[in-house]
C-alpha positions in Angstrom: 146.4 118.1 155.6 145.0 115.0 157.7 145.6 111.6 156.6 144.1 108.2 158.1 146.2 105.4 157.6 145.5 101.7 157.4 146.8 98.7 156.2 145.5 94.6 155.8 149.0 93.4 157.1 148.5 94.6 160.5 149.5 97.4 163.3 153.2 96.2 164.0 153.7 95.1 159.7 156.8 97.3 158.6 154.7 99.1 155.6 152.4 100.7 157.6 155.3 101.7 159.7 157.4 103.7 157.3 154.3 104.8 155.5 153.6 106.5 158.9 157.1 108.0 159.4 157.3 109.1 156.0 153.7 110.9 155.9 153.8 112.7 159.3 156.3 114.8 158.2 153.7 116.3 155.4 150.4 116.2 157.2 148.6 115.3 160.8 148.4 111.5 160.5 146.6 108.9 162.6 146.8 105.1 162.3 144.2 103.1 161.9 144.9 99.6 161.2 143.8 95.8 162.0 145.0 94.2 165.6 146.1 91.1 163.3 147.0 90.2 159.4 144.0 90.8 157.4 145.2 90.1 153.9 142.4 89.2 151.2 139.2 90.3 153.4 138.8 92.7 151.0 135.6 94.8 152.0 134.5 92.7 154.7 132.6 94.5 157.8 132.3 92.5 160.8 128.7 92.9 161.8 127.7 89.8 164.3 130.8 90.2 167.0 132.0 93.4 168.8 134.5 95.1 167.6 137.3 96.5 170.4 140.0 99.7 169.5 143.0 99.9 171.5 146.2 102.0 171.1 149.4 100.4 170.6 153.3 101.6 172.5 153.6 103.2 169.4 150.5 105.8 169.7 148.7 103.3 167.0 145.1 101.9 167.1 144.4 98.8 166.2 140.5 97.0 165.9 140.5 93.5 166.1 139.0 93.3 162.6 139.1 93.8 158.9 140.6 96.9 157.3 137.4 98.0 156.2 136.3 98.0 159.9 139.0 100.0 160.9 138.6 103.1 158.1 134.9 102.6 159.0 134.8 103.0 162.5 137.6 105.7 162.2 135.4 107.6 159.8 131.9 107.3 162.1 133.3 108.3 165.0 136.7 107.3 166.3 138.4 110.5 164.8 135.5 112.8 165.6 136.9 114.9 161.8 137.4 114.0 158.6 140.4 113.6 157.0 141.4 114.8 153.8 142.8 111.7 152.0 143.0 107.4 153.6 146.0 105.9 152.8 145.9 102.0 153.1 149.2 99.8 153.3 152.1 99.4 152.3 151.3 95.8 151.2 153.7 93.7 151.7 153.6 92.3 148.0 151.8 92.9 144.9 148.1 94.0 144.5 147.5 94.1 140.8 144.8 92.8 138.2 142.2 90.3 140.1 143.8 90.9 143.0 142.0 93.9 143.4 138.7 92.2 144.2 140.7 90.0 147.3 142.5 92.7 148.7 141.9 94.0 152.2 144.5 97.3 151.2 142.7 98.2 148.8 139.3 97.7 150.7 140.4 99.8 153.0 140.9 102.4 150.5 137.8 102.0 149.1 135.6 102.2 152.4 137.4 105.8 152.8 136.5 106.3 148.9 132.7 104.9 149.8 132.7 108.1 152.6 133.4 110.3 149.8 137.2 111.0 150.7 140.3 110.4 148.0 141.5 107.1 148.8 145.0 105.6 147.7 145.7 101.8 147.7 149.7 101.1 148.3 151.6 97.9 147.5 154.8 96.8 147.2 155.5 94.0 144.2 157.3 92.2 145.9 156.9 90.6 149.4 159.7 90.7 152.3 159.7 94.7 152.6 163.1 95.4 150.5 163.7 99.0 150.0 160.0 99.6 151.8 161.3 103.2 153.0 161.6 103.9 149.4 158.3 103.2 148.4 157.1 105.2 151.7 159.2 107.9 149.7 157.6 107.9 146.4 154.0 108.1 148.1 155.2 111.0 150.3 156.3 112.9 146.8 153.0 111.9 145.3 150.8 112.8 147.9 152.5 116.5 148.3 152.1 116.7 145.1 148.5 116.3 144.8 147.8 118.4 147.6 149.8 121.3 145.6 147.9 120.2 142.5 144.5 120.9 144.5 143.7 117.0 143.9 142.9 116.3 147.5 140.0 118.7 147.5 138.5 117.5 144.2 135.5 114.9 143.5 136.7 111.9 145.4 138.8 109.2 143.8 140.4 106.0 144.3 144.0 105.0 143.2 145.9 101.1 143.2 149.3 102.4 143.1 152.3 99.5 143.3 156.0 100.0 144.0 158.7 98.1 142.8 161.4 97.0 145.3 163.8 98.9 144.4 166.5 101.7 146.0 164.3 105.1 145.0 166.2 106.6 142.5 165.9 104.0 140.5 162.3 103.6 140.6 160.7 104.8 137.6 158.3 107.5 136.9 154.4 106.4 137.7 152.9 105.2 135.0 148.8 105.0 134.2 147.6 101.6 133.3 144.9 99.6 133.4 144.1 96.5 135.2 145.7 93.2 134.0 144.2 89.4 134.6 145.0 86.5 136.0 144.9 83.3 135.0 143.2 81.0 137.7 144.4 80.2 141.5 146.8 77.2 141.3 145.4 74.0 143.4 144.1 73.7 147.1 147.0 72.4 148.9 145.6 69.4 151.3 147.0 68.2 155.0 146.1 66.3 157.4 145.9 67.3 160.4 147.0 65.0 164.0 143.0 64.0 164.5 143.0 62.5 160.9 140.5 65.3 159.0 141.9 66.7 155.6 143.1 70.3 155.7 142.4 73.1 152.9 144.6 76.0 151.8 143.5 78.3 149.0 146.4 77.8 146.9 148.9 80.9 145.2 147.6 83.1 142.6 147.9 82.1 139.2 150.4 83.6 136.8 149.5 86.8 134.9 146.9 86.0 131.7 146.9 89.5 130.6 149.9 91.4 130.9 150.3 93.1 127.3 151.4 96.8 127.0 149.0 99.3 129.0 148.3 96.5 132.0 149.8 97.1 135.2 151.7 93.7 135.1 153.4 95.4 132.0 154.6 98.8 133.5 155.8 96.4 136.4 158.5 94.5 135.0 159.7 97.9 133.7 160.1 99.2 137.3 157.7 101.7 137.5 155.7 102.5 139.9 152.1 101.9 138.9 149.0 103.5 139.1 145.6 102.7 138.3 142.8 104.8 139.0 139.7 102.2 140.4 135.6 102.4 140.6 133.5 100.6 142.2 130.5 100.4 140.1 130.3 96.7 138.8 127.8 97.2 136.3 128.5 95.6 132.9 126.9 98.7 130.9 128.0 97.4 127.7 125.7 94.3 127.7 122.5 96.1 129.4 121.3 96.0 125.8 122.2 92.9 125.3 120.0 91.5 128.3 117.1 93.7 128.1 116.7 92.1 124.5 117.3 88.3 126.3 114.8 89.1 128.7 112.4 90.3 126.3 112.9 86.6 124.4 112.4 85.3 128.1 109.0 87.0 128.3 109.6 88.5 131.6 106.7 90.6 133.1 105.5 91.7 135.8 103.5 89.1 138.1 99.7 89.5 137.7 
């Protein structure tokens, strides 16, 4: 088994570290990963600068760019093979409901998904990195086994799995769920800076808006570890009809 690692945190970040030395021990793994933190790029490819790869003390790569850029360029031609399954992370904190949409971990997962290759999306809930050799754990037992299951080899999927801090035995058994929601960000935070000009920073994610029984926020405060498979088709199907009879109203045609 070959598995391409990445992460949104950076090279030297402590998840991508134990994920490593927890998943070379079951497969041939190479890392991957941004020269810098990356959080909330989500599928961002830099397209207008060059982008550099250079290997850390460690044997790590790092690209000064987003995650995305790194599974990319690892995929069309820094590995020269293709791996059987990307693993992006371990966040350092939560990436659940909206978040999905922000986060660089799990765009990195889904670039590797976009190639056509099983992609899994790793987060711990809660950020500091308590008990993060744990959660390298449980993926580890996951990941062998899916590749027992046959699940590696199958039509390619994408998976936002997220870990509660805990020791591992008293991390519960994964649990399916669905994306929750959000309510929205809280306020931009304003400074000024020594020259005088006003300062903006996005301000923290709002509280959970939908966290009833089947959500991901739900199975979290029960301590289990979370899983929810992902697409990445954004079509609203259930409203086509809706639309097609609104633009009918509209009178739209073809020009003339």
């Amino acid at each position: 088994m070959k598995i391409l690692i990445s992460n949104d945190d950076g090279f030297r970040a402590e998840g991508i570290v134990a994920l490593y030395e927890a998943l070379k021990t079951i497969a041939d793994v190479e890392v991957v990963a941004p020269e810098h933190n990356n959080s909330a790029k989500s599928n961002a490819l830099t397209l207008h600068t060059p982008l550099y790869v250079n290997r850390a003390d460690n044997g790590f790569r790092y690209v000064n760019g987003t995650p995305a850029d790194c599974v990319h360029i690892a995929l069309t031609g820094l590995l020269g093979y293709r791996p059987d399954l990307v693993v992006s992370g371990i966040n350092n904190g939560a990436n659940m409901g909206d978040d999905t949409l922000y986060s660089g971990t799990v765009g990195a997962a889904m670039e590797g998904y976009l190639f056509g290759i099983p992609a899994i999306a790793v987060s711990q809930m809660e950020k500091g990195w308590a008990h993060v050799d744990a959660a390298a754990q449980k993926i580890k037992q996951l990941i062998a086994q899916m590749q027992s299951g046959d699940l590696l080899h199958a039509q390619p999927w994408l998976l936002n799995v997220n870990i509660p801090n805990l020791p591992l035995e008293q991390i519960r058994a994964p649990q399916l769920c669905r994306l929750g929601r959000r309510h929205s960000a809280e306020p931009v935070i304003t400074q000024v800076d020594p020259r005088g000009q006003t300062m903006y920073w996005i301000g923290n994610a709002g509280p959970a808006m939908d966290d009833s029984e089947g959500t991901d926020f739900h199975a979290a405060k029960l301590g289990h570890m979370v899983v929810t498979p992902l697409k990445v088709d954004l079509t609203e199907h259930q409203s086509l009809d809706l639309w097609s009879r609104a633009f009918e109203r509209l009178h739209v045609t073809e020009p003339a």
